[in-house]
C-alpha positions in Angstrom: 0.0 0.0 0.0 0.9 3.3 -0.9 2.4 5.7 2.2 0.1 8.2 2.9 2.4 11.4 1.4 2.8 9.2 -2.1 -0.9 9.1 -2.0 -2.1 12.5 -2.1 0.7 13.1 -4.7 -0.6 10.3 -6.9 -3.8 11.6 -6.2 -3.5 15.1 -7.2 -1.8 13.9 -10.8 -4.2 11.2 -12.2 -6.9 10.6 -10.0 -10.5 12.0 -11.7 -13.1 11.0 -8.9 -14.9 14.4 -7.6 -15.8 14.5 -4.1 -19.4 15.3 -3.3 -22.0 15.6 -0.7 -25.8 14.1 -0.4 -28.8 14.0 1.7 -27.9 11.2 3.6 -25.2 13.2 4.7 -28.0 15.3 6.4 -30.6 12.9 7.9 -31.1 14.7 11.0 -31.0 18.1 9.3 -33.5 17.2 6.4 -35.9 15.0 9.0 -36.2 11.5 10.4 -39.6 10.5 11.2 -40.4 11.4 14.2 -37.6 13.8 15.0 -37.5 16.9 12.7 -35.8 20.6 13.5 -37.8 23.0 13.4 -36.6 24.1 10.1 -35.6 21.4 7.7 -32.6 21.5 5.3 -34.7 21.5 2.3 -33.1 20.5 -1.4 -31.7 24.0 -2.1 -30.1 24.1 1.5 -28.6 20.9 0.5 -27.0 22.7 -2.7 -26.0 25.6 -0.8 -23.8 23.9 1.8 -22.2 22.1 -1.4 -21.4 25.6 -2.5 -20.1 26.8 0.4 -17.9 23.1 1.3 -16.2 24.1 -2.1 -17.8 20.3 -3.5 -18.0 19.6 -6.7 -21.1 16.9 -6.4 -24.8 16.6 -4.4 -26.4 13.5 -4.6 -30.2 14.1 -3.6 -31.3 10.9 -2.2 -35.2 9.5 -1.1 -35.1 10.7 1.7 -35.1 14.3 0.8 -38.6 15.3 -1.3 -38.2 17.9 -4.1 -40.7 19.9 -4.8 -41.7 19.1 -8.3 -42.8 22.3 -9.2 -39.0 24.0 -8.4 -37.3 21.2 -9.9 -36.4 23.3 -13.0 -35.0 25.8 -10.7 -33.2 23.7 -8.3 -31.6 22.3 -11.4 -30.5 25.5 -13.0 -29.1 26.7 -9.7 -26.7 23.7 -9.5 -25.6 24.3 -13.2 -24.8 27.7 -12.6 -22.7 26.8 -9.3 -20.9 24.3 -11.1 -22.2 21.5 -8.9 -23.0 18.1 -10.9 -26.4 16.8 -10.2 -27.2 12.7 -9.3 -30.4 11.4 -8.4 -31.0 8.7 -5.4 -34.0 6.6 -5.5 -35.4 3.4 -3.9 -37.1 0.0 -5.8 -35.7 -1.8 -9.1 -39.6 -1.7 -10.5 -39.5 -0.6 -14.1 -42.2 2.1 -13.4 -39.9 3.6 -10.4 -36.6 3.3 -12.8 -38.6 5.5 -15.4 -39.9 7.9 -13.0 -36.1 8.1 -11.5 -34.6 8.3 -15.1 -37.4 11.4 -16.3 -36.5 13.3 -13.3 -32.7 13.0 -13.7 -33.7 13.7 -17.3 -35.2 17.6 -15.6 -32.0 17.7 -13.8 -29.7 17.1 -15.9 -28.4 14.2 -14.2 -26.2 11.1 -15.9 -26.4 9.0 -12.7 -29.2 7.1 -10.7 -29.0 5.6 -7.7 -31.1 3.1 -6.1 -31.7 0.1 -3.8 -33.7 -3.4 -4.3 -36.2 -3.1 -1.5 -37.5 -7.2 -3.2 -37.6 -9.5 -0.1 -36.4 -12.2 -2.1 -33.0 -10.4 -3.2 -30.5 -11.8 -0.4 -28.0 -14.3 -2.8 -30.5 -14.8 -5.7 -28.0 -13.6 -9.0 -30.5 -14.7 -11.4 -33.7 -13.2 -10.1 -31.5 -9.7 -9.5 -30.3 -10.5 -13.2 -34.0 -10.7 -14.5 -34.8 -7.6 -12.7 -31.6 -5.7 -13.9 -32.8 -6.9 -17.6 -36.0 -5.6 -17.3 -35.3 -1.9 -16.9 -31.8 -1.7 -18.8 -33.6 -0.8 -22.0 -34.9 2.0 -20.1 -31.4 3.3 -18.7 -30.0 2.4 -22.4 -32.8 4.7 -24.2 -32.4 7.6 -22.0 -28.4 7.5 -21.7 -28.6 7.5 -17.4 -26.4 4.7 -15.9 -27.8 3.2 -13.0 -26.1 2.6 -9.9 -27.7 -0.2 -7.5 -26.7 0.3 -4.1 -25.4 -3.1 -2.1 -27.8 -3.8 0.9 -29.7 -7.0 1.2 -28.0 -8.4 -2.1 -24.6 -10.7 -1.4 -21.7 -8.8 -3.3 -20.8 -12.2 -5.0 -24.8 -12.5 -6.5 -24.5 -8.5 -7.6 -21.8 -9.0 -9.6 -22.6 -12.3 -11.0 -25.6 -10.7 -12.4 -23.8 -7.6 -13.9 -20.8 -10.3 -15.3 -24.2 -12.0 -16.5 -25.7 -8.8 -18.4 -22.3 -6.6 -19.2 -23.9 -3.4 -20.4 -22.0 -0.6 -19.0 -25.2 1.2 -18.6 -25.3 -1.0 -15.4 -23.0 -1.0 -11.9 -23.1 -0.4 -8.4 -23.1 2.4 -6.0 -20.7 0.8 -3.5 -21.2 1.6 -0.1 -18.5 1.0 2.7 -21.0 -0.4 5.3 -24.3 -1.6 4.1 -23.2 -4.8 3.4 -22.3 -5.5 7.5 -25.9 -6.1 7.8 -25.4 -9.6 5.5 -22.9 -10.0 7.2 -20.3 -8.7 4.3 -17.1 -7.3 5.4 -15.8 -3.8 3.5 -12.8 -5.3 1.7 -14.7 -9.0 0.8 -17.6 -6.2 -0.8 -14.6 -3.8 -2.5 -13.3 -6.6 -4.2 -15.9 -8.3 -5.5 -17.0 -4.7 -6.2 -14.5 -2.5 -7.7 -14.8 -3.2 -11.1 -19.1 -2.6 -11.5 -18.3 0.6 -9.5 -20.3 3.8 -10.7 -20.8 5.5 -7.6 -18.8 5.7 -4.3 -20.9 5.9 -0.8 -17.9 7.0 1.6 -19.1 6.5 5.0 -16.8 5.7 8.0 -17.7 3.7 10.7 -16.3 1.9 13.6 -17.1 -1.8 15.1 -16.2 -2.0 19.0 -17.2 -5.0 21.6 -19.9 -4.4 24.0 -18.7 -4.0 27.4 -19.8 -7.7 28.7 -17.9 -8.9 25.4 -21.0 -10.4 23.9 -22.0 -8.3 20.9 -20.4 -5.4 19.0 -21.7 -2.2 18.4 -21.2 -0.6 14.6 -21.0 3.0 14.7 -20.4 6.0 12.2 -17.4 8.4 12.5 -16.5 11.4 10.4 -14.4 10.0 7.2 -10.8 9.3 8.2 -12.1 9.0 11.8 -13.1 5.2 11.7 -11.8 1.9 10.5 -12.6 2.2 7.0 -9.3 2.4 4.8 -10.4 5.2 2.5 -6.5 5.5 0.6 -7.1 1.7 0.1 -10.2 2.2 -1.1 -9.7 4.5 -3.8 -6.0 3.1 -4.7 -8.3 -0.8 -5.6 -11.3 1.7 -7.4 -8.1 2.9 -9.6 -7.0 -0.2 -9.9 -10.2 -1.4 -11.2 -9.9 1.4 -13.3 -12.9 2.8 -12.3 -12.8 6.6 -11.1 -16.4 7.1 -9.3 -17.8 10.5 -7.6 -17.1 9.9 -3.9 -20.2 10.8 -2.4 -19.8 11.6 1.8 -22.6 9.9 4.0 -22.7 10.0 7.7 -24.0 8.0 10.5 -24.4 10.5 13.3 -25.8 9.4 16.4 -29.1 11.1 18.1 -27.7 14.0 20.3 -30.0 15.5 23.3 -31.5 17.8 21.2 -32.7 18.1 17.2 -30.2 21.4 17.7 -27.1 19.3 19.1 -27.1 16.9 16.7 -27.9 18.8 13.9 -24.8 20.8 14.8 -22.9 17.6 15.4 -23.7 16.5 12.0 -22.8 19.8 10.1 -19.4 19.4 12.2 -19.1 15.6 11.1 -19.8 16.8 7.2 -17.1 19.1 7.5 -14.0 17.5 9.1 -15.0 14.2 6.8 -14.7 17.4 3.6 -11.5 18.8 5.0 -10.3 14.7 5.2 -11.2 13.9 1.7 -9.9 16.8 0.6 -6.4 15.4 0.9 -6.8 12.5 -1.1 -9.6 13.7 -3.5 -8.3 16.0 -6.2 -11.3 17.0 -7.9 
């Protein structure tokens, strides 16, 4: 591996992946059900505090609702701060890819995100390769690539299905910690992984024993903060010669207050920018 002073100087000479922000970055700001601030971050405060992190990126995900009749503008003002738009949805439904792929089509985004919510996903490669089949002349027509998210979905069945299908209209948005839930570990995900990778979901975590010693407890840090090995990470994505946005999400935990842990997350989004920043060029 590469120390990290070789790194950022690689990094800064060949590497093309932008960094970027998105609404799961801002759960707690945006809403969780049952605990929202008194003033939600709405989809324009979410393309603001790109502007003002100096990120290149926003990724607006289902949990943040735009209003469809400001779509046009929320779309113009990211073109005109020189922030590139990607669209996060949920289901793998042909109806639900089509209504993803029109509204990337009002914002001008090349890249949709999304997560099989079918009960019958875990390890099933040829029912996930049915259901990629059915909606790829859809992503094919309208020229979006779409990015499905690992969650319930073994990373050995994902990528048997895309081997299986090998349209590069098709890939993954690889996220460093869903895939504990299986239970997956990062690197065993990364490397079966790497080479269907569209989209990058960097979000750092840490994985510590209970107290008694029987359990663990899995919990988010700011990036560069945790376990994950983020200049590992990108070095095997290069390798792979794949050169994906790097989108920041945050596990933050629940403060004693909507205002303390709002502020805790807008202090975890920052230090995890000013991180990245050192090994993320664009």
């Amino acid at each position: 591996m590469r120390t990290l002073g070789v790194w950022h100087a690689w990094c800064a000479r060949e590497a093309r992946v932008k960094l970027g922000i998105g609404s799961y970055c801002y759960m707690w700001a945006h809403g969780v059900e049952g605990h929202r601030p008194a003033e939600p971050m709405d989809a324009f405060g979410l393309l603001e505090r790109c502007v003002s992190l100096g990120v290149r990126v926003v990724q607006f995900g289902p949990n943040l609702r735009l209003e469809e009749s400001r779509v046009e503008e929320l779309a113009a003002r990211a073109a005109e701060a020189g922030i590139e738009v990607e669209i996060g949805i949920a289901g793998l439904e042909p109806a639900r890819i089509r209504e993803g792929v029109r509204l990337c089509g009002r914002m001008g985004a090349r890249l949709l995100r999304t997560v099989d919510l079918y009960e019958g996903a875990a390890g099933d490669a040829r029912r996930l390769e049915e259901r990629l089949r059915a909606v790829l002349p859809v992503v094919e027509e309208s020229g979006v690539r779409l990015a499905l998210e690992n969650a319930r979905t073994p990373a050995r069945a994902m990528a048997a299905a895309l081997d299986a299908i090998g349209s590069p209209w098709l890939g993954v948005t690889l996220d460093t910690v869903n895939s504990l839930a299986i239970p997956e570990g990062t690197v065993e995900v990364v490397e079966a992984l790497a080479r269907h990778t569209l989209c990058l979901h960097v979000k750092d975590f840490r994985v510590r024993r209970i107290w008694h010693m029987m359990g663990f407890e899995v919990e988010g840090t700011p990036a560069g903060q945790g376990q994950l090995d983020v200049p590992w990470l990108l070095e095997r994505l290069r390798e792979a010669g794949r050169d994906p946005n790097a989108i920041i999400e945050l596990w933050v935990p629940q403060q004693g207050s909507p205002e303390e842990t709002v502020a805790l997350e807008d202090g975890w989004v920052r230090l995890s920018v000013e991180y990245l920043r050192g090994l993320i060029a664009g």
